[in-house]
C-alpha positions as CSV (number, residue, x, y, z in Angstrom):
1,X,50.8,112.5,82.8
2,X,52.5,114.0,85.9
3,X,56.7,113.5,85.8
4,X,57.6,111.6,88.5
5,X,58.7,113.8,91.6
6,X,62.9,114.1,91.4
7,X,64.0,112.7,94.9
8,X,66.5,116.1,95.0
9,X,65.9,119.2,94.6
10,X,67.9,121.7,92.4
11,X,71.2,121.9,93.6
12,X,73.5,125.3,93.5
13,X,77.1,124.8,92.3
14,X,78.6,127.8,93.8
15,X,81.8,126.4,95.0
16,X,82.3,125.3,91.7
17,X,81.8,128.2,89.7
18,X,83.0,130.6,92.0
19,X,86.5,128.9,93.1
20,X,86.9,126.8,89.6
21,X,90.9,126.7,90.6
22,X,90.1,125.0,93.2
23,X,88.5,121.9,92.1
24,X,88.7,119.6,88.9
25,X,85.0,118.5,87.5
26,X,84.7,114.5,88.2
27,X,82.0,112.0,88.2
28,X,81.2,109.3,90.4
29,X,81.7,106.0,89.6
30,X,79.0,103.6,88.6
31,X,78.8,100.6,91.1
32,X,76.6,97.0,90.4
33,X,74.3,96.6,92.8
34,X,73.7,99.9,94.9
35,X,71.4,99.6,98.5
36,X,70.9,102.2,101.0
37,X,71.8,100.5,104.2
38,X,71.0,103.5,106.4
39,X,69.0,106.6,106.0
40,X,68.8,109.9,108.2
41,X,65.5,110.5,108.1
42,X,65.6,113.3,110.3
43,X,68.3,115.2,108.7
44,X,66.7,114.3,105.1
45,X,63.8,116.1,106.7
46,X,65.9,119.0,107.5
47,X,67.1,119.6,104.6
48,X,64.0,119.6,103.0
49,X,64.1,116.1,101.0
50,X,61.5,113.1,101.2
51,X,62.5,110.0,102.7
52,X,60.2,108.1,101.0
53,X,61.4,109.7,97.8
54,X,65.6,108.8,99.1
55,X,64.7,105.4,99.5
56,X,63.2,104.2,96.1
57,X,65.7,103.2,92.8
58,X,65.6,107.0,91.9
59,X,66.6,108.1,95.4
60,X,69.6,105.4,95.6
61,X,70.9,106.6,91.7
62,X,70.4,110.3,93.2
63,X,72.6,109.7,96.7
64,X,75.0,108.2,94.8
65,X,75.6,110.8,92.0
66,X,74.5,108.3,89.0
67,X,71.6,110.5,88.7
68,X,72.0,113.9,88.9
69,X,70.1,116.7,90.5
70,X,69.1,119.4,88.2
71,X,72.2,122.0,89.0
72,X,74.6,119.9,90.3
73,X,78.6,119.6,88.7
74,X,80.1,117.4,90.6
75,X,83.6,119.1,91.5
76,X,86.6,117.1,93.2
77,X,87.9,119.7,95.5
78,X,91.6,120.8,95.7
79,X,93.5,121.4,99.1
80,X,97.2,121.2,100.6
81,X,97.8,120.0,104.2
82,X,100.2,119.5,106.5
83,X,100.0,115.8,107.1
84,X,101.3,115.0,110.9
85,X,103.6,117.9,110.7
86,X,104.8,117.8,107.0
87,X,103.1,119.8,104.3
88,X,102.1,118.4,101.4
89,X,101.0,121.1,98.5
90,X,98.5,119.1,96.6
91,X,95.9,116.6,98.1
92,X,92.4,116.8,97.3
93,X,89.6,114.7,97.2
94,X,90.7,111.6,96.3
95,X,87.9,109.7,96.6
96,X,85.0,112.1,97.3
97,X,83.0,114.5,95.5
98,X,81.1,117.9,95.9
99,X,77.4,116.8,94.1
100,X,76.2,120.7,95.0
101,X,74.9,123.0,97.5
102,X,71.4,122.3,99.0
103,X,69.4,124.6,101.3
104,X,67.6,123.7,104.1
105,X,64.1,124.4,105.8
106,X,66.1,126.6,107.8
107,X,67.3,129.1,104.5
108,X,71.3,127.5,105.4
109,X,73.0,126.1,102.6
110,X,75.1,122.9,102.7
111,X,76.8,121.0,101.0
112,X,76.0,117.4,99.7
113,X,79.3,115.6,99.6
114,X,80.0,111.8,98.7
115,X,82.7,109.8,100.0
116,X,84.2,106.6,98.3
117,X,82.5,107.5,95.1
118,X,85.8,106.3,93.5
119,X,89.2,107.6,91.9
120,X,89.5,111.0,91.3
121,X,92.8,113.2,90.2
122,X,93.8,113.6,93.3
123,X,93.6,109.9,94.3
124,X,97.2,109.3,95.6
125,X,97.9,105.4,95.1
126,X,94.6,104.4,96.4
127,X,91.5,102.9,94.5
128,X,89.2,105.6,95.7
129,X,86.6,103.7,97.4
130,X,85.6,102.9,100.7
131,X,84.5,99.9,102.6
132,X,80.8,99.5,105.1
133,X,82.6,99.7,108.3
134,X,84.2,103.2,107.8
135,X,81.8,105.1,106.0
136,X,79.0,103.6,109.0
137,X,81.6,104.9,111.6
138,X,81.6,108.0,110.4
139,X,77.8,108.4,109.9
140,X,77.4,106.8,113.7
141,X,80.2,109.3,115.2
142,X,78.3,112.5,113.3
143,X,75.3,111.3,115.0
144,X,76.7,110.8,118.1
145,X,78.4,114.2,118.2
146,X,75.4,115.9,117.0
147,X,73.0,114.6,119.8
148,X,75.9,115.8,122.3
149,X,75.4,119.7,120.8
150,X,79.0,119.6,119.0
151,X,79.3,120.9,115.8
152,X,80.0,118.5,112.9
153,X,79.5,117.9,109.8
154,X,76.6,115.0,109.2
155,X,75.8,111.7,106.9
156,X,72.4,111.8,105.4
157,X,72.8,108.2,104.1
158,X,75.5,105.5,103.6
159,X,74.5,103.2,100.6
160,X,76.2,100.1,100.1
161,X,77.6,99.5,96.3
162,X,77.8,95.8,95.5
163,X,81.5,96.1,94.8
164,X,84.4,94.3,97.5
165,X,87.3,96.1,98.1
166,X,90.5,95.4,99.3
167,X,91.9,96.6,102.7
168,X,95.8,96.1,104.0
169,X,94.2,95.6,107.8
170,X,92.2,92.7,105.8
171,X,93.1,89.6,103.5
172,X,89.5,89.2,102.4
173,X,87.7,91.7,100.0
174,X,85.2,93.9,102.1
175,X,82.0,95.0,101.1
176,X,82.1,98.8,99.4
177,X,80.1,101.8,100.6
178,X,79.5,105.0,99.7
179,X,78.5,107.8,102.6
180,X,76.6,110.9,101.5
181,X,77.7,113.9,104.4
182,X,76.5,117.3,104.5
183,X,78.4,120.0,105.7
184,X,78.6,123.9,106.2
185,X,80.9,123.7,104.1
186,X,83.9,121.8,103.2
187,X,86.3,124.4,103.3
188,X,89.4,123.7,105.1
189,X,92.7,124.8,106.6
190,X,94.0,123.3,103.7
191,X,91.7,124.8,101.3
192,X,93.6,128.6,102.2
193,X,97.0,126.9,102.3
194,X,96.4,125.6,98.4
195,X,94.9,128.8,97.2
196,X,98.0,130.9,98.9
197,X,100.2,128.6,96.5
198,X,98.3,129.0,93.2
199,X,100.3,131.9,90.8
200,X,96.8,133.3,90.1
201,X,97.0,136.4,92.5
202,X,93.5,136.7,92.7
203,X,92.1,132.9,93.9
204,X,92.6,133.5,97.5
205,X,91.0,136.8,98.1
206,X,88.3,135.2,96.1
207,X,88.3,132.5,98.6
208,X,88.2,135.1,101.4
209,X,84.9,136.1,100.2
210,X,83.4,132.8,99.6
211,X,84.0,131.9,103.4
212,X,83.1,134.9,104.7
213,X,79.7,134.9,102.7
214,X,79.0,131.3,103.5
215,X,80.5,131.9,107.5
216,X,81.1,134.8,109.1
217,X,78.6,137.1,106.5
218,X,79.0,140.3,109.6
219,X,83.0,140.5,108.2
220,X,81.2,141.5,104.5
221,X,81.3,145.2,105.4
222,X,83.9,145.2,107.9
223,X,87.1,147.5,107.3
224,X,89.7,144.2,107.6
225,X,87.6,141.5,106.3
226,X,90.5,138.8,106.2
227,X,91.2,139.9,109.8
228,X,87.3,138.9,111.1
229,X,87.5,135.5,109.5
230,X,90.1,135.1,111.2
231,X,89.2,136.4,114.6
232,X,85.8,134.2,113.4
233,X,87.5,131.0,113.2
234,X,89.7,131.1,116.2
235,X,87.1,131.6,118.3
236,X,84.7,128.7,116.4
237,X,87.9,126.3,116.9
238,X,88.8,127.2,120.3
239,X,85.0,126.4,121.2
240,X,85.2,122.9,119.1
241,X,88.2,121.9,120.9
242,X,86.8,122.9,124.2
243,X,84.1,121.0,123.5
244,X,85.9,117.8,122.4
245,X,87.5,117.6,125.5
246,X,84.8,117.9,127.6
247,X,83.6,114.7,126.5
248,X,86.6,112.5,125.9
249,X,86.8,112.8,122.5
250,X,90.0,112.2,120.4
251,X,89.7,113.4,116.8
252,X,93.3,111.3,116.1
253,X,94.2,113.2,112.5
254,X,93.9,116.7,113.3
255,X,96.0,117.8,109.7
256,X,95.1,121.2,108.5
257,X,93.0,119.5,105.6
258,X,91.3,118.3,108.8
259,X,90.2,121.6,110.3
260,X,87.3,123.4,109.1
261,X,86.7,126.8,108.8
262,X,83.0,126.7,109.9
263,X,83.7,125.0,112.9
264,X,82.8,121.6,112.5
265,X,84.0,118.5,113.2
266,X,85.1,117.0,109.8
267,X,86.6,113.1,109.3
268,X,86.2,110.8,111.4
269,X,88.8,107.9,110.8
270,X,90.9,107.2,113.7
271,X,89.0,109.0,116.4
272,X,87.9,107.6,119.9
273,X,86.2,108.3,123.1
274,X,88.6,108.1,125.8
275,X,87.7,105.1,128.8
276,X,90.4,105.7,131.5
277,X,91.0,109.3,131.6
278,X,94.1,109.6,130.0
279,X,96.0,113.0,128.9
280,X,97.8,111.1,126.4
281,X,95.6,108.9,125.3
282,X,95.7,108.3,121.0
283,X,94.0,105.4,119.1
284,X,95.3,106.0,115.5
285,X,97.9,103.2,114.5
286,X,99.7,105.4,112.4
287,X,100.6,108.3,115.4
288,X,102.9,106.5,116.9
289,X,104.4,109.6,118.3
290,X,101.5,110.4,119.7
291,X,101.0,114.0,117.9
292,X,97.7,114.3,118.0
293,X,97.0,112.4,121.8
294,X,93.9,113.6,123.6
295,X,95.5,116.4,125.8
296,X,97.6,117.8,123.0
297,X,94.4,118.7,121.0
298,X,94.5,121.9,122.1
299,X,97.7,123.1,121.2
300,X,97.0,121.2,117.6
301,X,94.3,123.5,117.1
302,X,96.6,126.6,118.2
303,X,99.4,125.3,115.8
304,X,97.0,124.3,112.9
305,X,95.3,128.1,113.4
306,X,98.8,129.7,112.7
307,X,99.0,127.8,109.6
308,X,95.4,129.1,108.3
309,X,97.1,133.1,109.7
310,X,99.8,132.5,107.6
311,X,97.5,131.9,104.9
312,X,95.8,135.2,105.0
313,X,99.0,137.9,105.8
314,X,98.8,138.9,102.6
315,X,95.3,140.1,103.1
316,X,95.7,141.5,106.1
317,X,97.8,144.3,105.6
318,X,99.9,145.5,103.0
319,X,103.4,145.9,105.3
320,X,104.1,142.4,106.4
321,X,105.3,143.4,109.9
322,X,102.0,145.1,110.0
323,X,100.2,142.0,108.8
324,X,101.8,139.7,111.5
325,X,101.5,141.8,114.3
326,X,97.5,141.3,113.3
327,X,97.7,137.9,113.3
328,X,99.3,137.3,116.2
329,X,96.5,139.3,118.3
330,X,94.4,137.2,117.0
331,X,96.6,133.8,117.7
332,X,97.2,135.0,121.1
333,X,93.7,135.1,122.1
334,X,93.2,131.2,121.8
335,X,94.1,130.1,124.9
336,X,92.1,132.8,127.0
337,X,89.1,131.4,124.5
338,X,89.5,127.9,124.9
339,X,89.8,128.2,128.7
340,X,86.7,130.3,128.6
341,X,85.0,127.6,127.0
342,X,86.5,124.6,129.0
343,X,85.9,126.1,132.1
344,X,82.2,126.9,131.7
345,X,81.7,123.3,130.3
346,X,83.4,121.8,133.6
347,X,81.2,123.8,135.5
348,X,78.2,122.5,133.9
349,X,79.4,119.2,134.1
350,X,80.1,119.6,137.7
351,X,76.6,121.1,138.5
352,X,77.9,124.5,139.5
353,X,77.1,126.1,136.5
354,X,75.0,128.4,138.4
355,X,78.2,129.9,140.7
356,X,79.7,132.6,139.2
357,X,82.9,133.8,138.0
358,X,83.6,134.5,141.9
359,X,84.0,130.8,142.4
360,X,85.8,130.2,138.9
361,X,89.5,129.6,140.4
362,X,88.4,127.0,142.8
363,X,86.4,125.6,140.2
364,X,89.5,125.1,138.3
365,X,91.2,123.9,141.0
366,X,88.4,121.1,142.0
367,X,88.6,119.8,138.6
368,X,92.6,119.3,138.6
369,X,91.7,117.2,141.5
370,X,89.5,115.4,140.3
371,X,91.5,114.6,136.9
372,X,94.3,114.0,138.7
373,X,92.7,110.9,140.4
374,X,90.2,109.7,137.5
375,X,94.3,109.7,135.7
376,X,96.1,108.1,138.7
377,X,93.3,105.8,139.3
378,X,92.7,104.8,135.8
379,X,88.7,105.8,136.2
380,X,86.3,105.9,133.4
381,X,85.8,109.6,132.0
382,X,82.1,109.2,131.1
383,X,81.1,107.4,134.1
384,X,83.2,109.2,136.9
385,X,80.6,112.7,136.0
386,X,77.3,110.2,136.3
387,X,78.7,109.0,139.6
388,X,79.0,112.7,140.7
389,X,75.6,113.4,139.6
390,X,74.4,110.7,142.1
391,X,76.7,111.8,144.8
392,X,75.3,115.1,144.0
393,X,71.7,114.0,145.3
394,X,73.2,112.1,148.1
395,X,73.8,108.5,146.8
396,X,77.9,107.9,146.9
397,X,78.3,104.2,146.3
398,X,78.2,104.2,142.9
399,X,81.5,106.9,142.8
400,X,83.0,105.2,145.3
401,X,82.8,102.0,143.6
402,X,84.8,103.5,140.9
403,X,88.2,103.9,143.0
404,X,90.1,100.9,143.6
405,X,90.9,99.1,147.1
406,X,90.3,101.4,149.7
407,X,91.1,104.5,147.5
408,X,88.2,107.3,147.9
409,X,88.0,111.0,146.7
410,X,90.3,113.4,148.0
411,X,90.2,117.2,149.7
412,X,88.5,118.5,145.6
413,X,85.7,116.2,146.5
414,X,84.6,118.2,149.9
415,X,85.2,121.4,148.5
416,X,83.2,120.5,145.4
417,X,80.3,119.6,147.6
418,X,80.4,122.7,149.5
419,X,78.9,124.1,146.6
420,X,75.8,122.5,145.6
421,X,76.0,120.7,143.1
422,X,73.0,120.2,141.2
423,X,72.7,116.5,140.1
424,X,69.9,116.4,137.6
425,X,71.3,119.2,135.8
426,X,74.5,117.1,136.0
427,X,72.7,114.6,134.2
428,X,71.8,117.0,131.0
429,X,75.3,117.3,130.4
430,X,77.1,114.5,130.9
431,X,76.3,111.9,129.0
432,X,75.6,108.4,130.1
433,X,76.3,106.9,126.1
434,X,79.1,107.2,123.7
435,X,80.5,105.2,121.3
436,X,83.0,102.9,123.3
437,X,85.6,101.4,120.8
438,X,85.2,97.9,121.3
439,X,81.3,98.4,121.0
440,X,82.0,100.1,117.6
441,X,84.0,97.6,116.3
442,X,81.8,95.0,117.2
443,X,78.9,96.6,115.4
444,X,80.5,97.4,112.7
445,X,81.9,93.8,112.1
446,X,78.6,92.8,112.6
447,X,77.6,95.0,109.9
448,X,80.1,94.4,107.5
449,X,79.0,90.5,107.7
450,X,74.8,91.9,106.7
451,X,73.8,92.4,110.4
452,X,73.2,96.1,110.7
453,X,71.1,95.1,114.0
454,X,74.0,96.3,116.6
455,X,75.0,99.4,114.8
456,X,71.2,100.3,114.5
457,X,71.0,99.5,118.4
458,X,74.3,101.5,119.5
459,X,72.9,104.3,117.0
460,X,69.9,104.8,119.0
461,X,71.5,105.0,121.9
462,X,74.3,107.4,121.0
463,X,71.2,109.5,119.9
464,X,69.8,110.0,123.2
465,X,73.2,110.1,125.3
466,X,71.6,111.5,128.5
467,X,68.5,109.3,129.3
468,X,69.6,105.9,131.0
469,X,66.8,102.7,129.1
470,X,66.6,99.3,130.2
471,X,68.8,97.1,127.8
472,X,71.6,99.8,127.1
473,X,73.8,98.9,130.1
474,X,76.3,97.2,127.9
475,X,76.6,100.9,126.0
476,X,77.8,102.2,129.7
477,X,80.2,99.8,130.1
478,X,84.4,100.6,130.2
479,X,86.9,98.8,128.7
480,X,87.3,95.7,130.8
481,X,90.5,95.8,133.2
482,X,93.3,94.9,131.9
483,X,92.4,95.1,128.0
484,X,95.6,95.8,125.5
485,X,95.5,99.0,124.0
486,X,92.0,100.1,121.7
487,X,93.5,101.1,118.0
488,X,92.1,102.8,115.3
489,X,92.5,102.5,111.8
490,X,92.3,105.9,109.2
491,X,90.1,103.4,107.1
492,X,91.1,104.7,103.7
């Protein structure tokens, strides 16, 4: 009789057994009536698994670490972090654990990483679980990132558990969920700041390696190794970020144990997608201060970057003048990098892609102007560039119906025009549907009551941001005028 087919493959442990300092080995906990509310199929597919096999009682027990993969150790993984400005030396997964490394159809390997799987060592106070609404924002936001060509990490399923827990934002129990995200890799900021600490001498060169095998593999042979990962991830963050603002996004916790050194976008708690194009624009009820606001994610970056150099002096050179001096050529070249980045992204968005670097400074120049009134005026972000794509083939009214009163574009809007702008490539750039706040909310209240109809809806249409369908309208739609302030919660 033929065994029944495992709905995982064998999973590799490296992480585990290579950085053992690093991590504590953990199991999740069993839950009492475990469903799998949603399943990406696609990315299943991807990765090589069977989505009929991921949806039976073995599949659930598999995605939720009760039944393990041949190869896997489940590992809690270790990290520091400097939390809104203040370091703390030890946080970890404290509700999340590392089930293995899994490679693709592509030859890449990921990681297969749970999230609300319950208290681990390096739960801090909290139970270690998580509720529906959460771990579905994070799968929808991955998704939605994704189909707008921004790195991130991804869920492959979030599986309800049959448990309630309890939420200060709530007086009522909430149902619990468990997501299942894959990842590059989870190594962090953080992750170099915690081995830097450890006694052992040897743990972060070690660490060194591992990164640079899993991420930037051309440093391997290099003469200054530590000195390419670095050079490796400044430039994958000053991309990210780049990107990020291009379309409105707002991360809301950029902590080191928040930045990834593959370049991904990791944790999606408090974020948003800006309406009103705002500069200081933050959701996250807990930055009050307004640390990590839309505008300043750039300089976050910069600052959380240093951190990760400071990190890595000692393997950059034996002198420590010497060893600075490196990583501040490295630092320096952010900004240069990022504008690089923004300013070909405008240009896209704009339709001008195809100008040149003669016409880069008035580029720059048009798109002050037209920030400067989409930020006076109080105009939609997303919508504003849809307009332009319109205007760009001749049709005005919708742009102009953005500005208030009698207010219409100023001298940017001629100049921009000048250079022929190309609206349908406009249009494959500048997406028409994001995840809007108040629509998230909504679905994911409606989901957390057993209707996972609106989330599914919103889903598919944060999948295909670009192509305007019949019925989606609402998914276009600002913030209503005059609407108190959108907040986000961390969700923990």
């Amino acid at each position: 009789m033929n065994a029944e087919p495992a709905p995982l493959p064998r999973l590799t442990s490296e992480f585990a057994h290579e950085l053992p300092e690093l991590s504590l080995p953990w199991s999740a906990a069993e839950f009492p009536d475990p469903k799998l509310l949603v399943l990406n199929e696609p990315l299943a597919r991807e990765l090589g698994l069977d989505p009929v096999l991921l949806r039976c009682e073995a599949g659930t027990a598999s995605l939720l670490g009760a039944r393990l993969a041949p190869g896997s150790e489940p590992v809690a993984q270790a990290y520091a972090g400097h939390q809104f400005g203040s370091y703390a030396p030890r946080l970890g997964d404290g509700r999340a654990l590392l089930l293995g490394e899994i490679v693709d159809a592509g030859n890449r390997r990921r990681d297969l990483h749970l999230k609300g799987s319950g208290r681990t060592p390096f739960s801090r106070g909290a139970d270690g679980f998580a509720a529906v609404g959460p771990m579905l924002r994070e799968y929808l936001m991955g998704e939605a990132m994704h189909a707008l060509g921004i790195p991130t990490t991804r869920a492959l399923a979030v599986l309800g558990t049959g448990a309630r827990v309890m939420r200060d934002e709530s007086l009522d129990p909430l149902p619990g969920a468990v997501l299942v995200r894959t990842a590059s890799s989870h190594l962090r900021v953080g992750s170099f700041q915690y081995a830097r600490s450890l006694e052992k001498s040897d743990v972060l060169p070690r660490l060194v390696d591992f990164a640079i095998d899993r991420h930037c593999p051309e440093a391997a042979g290099a003469p200054q190794p530590a000195l390419r990962l670095l050079r490796h991830v400044v430039e994958a963050q000053a991309r990210l970020v780049a990107q990020w603002m291009l379309v409105g996004f707002v991360h809301g916790v950029m902590n080191t144990d928040n930045m990834t050194i593959s370049g991904e976008t990791i944790d999606y708690g408090p974020c948003a997608f800006i309406d009103a194009y705002d500069p200081a624009a933050a959701f996250s009820s807990i930055d009050w201060r307004g640390r990590y606001a839309y505008g300043k994610q750039p300089a976050i970056a910069l600052w959380n970057l240093t951190r990760f150099a400071e990190t890595l002096l000692v393997e950059l050179a034996d002198d420590g003048d010497t060893a600075i001096e490196l990583a501040v050529g490295e630092l320096d070249r952010f900004d240069a990098l990022y504008a690089a980045a923004w300013g070909l992204g405008m240009a896209a968005k704009l339709g001008v892609a195809h100008a040149g670097p003669a016409v880069s400074a008035e580029l720059h120049e048009i798109a002050a102007g037209l920030l400067a009134e989409l930020q006076q005026h109080r105009i939609d972000y997303t919508n504003a560039f849809r307009a332009l794509a319109g205007a760009a083939r001749g049709d005005e009214g919708a742009l102009l119906a953005l500005y208030p009163g009698e207010a219409a574009p100023g001298e940017w809007y001629g100049r921009w025009r000048a250079l022929r702008p190309d609206g349908d490539a406009m249009d494959a750039v500048n997406p028409l549907y994001i995840p809007r706040g108040r629509v998230v909310d909504d679905a994911l209240g409606a989901a957390t009551e057993g209707d996972l109809g609106p989330f599914e809806q919103l889903l598919d249409a944060v999948m295909r941001p670009y192509e305007a369908r019949p019925g989606y309208e609402r998914f276009a739609e600002p913030a209503p005028a005059g609407a108190p302030r959108f907040v986000t919660y961390c969700g923990t």
